[in-house]
Structure formats: structure tokens, C-alpha cells
N, C-alpha and C positions, 0 to 999 in steps of 0.2 A: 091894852087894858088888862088882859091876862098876866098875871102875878109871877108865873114856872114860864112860860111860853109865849113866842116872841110871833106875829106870824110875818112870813119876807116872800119879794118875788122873786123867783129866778129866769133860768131860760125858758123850760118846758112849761112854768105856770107858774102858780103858789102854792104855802105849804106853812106849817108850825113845824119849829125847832124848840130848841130848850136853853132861855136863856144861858145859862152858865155858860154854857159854850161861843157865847157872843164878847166883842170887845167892841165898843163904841169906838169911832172914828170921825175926824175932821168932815161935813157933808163939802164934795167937789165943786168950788165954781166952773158955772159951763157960762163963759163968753159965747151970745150967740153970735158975732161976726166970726172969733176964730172956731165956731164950732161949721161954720159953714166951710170951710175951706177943710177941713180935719179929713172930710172925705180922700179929697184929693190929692192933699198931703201923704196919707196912709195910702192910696193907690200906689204914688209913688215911691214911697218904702216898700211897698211891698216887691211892685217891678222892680227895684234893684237889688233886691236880696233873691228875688227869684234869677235875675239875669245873675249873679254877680255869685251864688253857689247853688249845690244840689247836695241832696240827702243822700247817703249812701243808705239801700238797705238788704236786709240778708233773707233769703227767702226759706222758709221752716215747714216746705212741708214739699212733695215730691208732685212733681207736672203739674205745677200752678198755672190753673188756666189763665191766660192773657186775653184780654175783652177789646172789642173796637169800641165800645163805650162804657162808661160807665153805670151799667144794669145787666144783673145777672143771667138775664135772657138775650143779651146782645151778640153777635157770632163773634167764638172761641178765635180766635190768632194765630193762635200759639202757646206753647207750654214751658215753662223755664221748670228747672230741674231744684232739688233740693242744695242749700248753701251757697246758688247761684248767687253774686252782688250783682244791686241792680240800681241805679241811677232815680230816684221821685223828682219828678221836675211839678205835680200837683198835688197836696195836700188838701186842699180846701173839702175837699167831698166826706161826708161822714161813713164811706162803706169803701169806697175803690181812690187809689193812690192812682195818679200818673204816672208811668213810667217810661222811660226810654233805655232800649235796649240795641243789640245789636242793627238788627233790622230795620227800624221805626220808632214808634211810641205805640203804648195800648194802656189798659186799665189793668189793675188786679184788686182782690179784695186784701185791704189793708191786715185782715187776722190772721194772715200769713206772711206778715214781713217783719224783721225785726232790726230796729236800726242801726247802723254801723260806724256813720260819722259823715260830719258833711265835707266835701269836696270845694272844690274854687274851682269853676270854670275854665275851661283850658278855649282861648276862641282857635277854632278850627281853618288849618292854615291854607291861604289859597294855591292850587295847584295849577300853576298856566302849564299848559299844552305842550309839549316841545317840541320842539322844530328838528329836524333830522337836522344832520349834518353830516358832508361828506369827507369821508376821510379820506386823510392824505397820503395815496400810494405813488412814489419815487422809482418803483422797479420800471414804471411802461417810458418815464421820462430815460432812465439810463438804458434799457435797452434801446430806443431808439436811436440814440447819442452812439452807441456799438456800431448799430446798423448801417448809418452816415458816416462815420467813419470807414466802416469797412468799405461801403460801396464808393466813395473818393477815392481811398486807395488803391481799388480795384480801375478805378476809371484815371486814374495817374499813372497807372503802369501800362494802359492800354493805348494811352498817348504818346507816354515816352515808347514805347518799345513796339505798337505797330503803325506808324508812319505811313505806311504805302497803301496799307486795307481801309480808305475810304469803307466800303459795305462793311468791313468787319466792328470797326469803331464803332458806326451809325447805330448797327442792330445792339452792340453792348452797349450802349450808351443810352439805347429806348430802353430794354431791359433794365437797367440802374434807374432808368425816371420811376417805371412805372413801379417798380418795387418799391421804392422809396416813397411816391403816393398811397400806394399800399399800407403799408406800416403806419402812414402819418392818419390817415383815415380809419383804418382802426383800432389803433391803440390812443392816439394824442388826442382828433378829433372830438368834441363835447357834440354828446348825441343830444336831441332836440326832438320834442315832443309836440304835438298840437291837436286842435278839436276835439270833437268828443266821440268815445268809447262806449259802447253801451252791448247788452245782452241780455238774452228773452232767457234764461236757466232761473231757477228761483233761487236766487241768493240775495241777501240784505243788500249787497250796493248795486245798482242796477248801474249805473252809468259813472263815467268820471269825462268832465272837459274841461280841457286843458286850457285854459286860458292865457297862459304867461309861460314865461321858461323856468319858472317855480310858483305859480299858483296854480289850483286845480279843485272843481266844484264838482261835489259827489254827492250823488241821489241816493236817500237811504231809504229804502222802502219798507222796514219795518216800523221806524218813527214816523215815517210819512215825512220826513223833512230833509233839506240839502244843509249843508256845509261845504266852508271853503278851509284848504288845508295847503303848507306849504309842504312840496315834495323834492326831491332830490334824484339823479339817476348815475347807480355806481353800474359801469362797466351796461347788462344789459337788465338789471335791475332798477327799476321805478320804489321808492321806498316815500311814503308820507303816514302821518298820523292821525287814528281819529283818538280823542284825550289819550288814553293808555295804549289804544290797540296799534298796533303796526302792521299797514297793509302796503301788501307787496306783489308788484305786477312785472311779470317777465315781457320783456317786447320782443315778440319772435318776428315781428316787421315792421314797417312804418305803415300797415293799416289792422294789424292784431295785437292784442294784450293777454297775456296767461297770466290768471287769478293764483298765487299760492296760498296755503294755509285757507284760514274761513273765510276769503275772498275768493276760493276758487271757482272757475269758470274761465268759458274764453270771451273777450270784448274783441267786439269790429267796429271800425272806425263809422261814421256812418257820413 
């Protein structure tokens, strides 16, 4: 009804403008069947642009406090640095972005970031475990192969050439087995592990049992939780994996274990 001035609603309320600065527009049909679904619709636009990129943005001012929530009194995280780029995975808040950073995710207040560009998601690739594997050493095979020959030869010349020495043969001849036993036990032999290992020292694995001639279940006492792991044994070395770590147990007998590196301790069988 005012002649100069138009009055309109907006977000925060109403208010007078000044026509001139108005341009009439077509008024929107709202279908209310597809207005009812429009929620759900736009949720799921929204879930794919949120899953499908992220905002780059650049941070303008020095030790940006990082918030576990978003409100200015919620405990401080962390501080990113001046020029840091930093990942907004929420927008929606009118004071604090989401963001994800090295560590985790936390809040900041939005008037310290400035945007930089958005990103494509990269989906994060699965890392399975790996499995030792033992490598293949040929030197214990050929010396062996040395050994049995030499000791045939040695026992071919002691037939042909002493005939008469009954005792002398006999004794060279035990000699040649039991070396030969020797050798084959410990260098060729596949050493064999079993039951469980355990120890009262304060270290993260409390115990390892052995279950199989490569499986083996280990108590971790800082997660409070066990895992099963496949292991492997070079020479007098026990080597298996927990994800990244490599833990390694020396067998000083078939009822001790010596911890190296942040395994260490000693395990008794029990």
C-alpha cells in the first residue's frame, strides 16, 4: 500500500525496502506431494556432495584454536598454524566449520579460514596385514650336500683300505653317523614351536600360544584384547606381525622365549 516502499519477509524477520530496487517475478508453484518428498530429496543431495568432495580451506591467522565442539567454551584440541590447508567436511554451522585434519576432526571458527578449492575425495585404501614370509637361504642346503659328500668319501676310503680293523671301521663309521645327524638337525631340521609363552615383566604382550606350526594368539594388555597372527621361524628367530609392528622372539630353548626390540622380556613356557 506504500507508494516508495515495499515491506518483504526474510530469514531473521521483516522489514521495508525501497521499491526501485525490486523486480517482480513469476510467484513459485509448490506441489504439495513433490514438496513432501523435496526434504529427502535434498538430504540426499546433500549426502553426496558431502561424501563425493570437501572444501579446501586456508587458515589466516596464527594457532587457530581447534574445538571438540562447536562452541566457543568447548575444550581447545589443538592449534593449526597460520597458511595451514585444511580439509571442511561441515559447513552447515553459522560460527564453526568442521574440519578434518591430521589427527582426527574438531571445529574452528569459520573467520579464520579462507577458501581454497574444493577437493574429490580420495577413498582410503585398505591395508591388510602381512604375513611374514620366509626367505629363501640355499647356503645350509649346499653346505650340507659338502658335508655328505665329504663324510662318504671319507667312509669309502676307510673300507676300501682298512679291511682287517673291524674296531677301527666301527668307531669311524659311528663318528660319520652321528655327525651327519648333527648337521642334518641343525641346520636342515624345521624348528617347531608349541603352547603358550607367557611373562609377569610389564610389557604390552603378555603372552603368545602357539597354536599351529604358523598360527599363534597374543595377549595384548594395553588394548585389553588378543589377536591371532601368522608367524614364521628363520634359523632361531620367531618373526610375526601385529598390522605394522614386527615382533620378534629369540628361542634360547624349547621352554624360553627372548622378547627383542618393544617386545622385550623373557617368556617361559608354562
Amino acid at each position: 500500500s506504500n507508494a516508495k516502499f515495499f515491506k518483504v519477509k526474510f530469514k531473521k524477520g521483516e522489514g521495508w525496502v525501497s521499491k526501485d530496487f525490486l523486480e517482480k517475478v513469476a510467484p513459485a508453484v509448490v506441489n504439495p506431494q513433490n514438496n513432501t518428498n523435496q526434504p529427502t530429496q535434498s538430504a540426499q543431495n546433500t549426502s553426496t556432495t558431502a561424501s563425493g568432495t570437501e572444501d579446501m580451506y586456508r587458515v589466516t591467522t596464527d594457532n587457530l584454536r581447534v574445538r571438540e565442539k562447536a562452541d566457543p567454551k568447548s575444550k581447545v584440541i589443538g592449534y593449526l598454524p597460520e597458511s595451514e590447508n585444511v580439509a571442511v567436511i561441515d559447513s552447515t554451522n553459522t560460527s564453526y566449520f568442521k574440519i578434518k585434519v591430521t589427527n582426527g576432526e574438531g571445529y574452528v571458527s569459520k573467520e579464520f579460514l579462507a577458501r581454497v578449492s574444493a577437493v574429490k575425495k580420495v577413498a582410503a585404501p585398505t591395508v591388510a596385514p602381512s604375513v611374514p614370509k620366509m626367505s629363501q637361504d640355499n647356503s645350509k642346503i649346499i653346505f650340507l650336500v659338502v658335508v655328505a659328500v665329504l663324510l662318504i668319501t671319507i667312509l669309502f676310503f676307510i673300507f676300501k683300505y682298512a679291511k682287517g680293523n673291524k674296531i677301527f671301521i666301527s668307531v669311524v663309521t659311528l663318528i660319520v653317523l652321528v655327525t651327519g645327524y648333527f648337521c642334518y638337525i641343525t641346520f636342515l631340521k624345521e624348528k617347531t614351536i608349541s603352547g603358550q609363552f607367557a611373562t609377569t615383566e610389564d610389557v604390552q604382550y603378555q603372552s603368545f600360544d602357539f597354536k599351529s606350526k604358523d598360527l599363534v594368539t597374543v595377549n595384548d594388555i594395553y588394548t585389553g584384547s588378543s589377536f591371532s597372527s601368522k608367524y614364521v621361524i628363520e634359523g632361531d628367530m620367531i618373526k610375526l606381525y601385529d598390522q605394522q609392528n614386527t615382533i620378534l622372539l629369540l628361542i634360547r630353548d624349547d621352554n624360553t622365549l627372548i622378547g627383542e626390540g618393544f617386545t622385550r622380556g623373557v617368556f617361559t613356557k608354562k
